[in-house]
C-alpha positions as CSV (number, residue, x, y, z in Angstrom):
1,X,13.4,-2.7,-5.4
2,X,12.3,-2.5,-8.5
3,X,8.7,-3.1,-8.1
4,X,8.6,-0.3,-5.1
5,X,9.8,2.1,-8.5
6,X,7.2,0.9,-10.5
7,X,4.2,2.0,-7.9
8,X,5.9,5.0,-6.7
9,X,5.4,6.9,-9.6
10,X,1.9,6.2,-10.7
11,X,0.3,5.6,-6.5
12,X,0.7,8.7,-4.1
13,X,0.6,6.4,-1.0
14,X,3.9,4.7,-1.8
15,X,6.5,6.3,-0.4
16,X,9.9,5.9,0.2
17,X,9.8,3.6,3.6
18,X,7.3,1.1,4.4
19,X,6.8,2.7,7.3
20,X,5.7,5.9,5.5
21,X,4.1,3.9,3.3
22,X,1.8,2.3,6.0
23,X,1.1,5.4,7.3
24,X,-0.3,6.4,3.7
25,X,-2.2,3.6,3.7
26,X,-3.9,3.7,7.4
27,X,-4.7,8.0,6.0
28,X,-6.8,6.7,3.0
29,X,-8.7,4.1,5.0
30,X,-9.1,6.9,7.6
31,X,-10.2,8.9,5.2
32,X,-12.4,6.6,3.4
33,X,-14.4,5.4,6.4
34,X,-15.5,9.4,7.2
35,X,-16.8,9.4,3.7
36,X,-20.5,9.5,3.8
37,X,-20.9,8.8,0.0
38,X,-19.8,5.4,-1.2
39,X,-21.0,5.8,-4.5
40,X,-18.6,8.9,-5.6
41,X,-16.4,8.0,-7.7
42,X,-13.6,8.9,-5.4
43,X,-14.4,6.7,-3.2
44,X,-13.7,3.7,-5.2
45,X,-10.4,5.4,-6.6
46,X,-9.3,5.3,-3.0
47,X,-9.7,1.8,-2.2
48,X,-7.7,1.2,-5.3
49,X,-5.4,3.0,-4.7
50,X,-4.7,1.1,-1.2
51,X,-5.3,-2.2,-3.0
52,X,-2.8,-1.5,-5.7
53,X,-0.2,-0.2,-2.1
54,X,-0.7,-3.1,-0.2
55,X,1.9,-5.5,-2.5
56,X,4.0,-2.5,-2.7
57,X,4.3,-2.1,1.1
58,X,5.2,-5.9,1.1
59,X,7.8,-5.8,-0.9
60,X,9.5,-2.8,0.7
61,X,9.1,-4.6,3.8
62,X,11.3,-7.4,3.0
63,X,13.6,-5.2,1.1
64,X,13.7,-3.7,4.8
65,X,14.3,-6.5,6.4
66,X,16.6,-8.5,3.5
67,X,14.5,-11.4,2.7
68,X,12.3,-12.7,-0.1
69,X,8.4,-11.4,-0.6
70,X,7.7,-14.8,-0.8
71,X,8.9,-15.7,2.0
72,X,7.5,-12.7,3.8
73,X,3.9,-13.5,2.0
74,X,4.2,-17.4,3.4
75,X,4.7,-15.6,6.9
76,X,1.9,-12.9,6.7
77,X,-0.7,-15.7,5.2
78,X,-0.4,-18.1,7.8
């Protein structure tokens, strides 16, 4: 879990489930597909910021679940 305590602090949309977590995620992109200016600067911090969640959310998900993010990463990739 220690990569979930690195993210939390410094990335709003982690949370403390992944299921919260996912729903932080889905917001942003919400969000971020109403936004009628691409080229605020905003807008890129907001894709980052679900970029830099996304491995975060994995992680917690196979915390979740008790297995290794690699093996959870083979899984999703495939």
């Amino acid at each position: 879990m220690g990569n979930v305590e690195k993210w939390r602090g410094s990335n709003p949309l982690v949370r403390e489930s992944s299921r919260d977590t996912l729903a932080e995620i889905r917001h942003q992109i919400a969000y971020l597909g109403l936004s009628e200016d691409r080229d605020h600067p905003g807008y890129s911090h907001g894709l980052q910021m679900v970029d830099e969640a996304i491995p975060c959310l994995v992680q917690q998900v196979a915390d979740e679940m008790g297995v290794d993010q690699k093996f959870l990463s083979q899984n999703v990739s495939k």
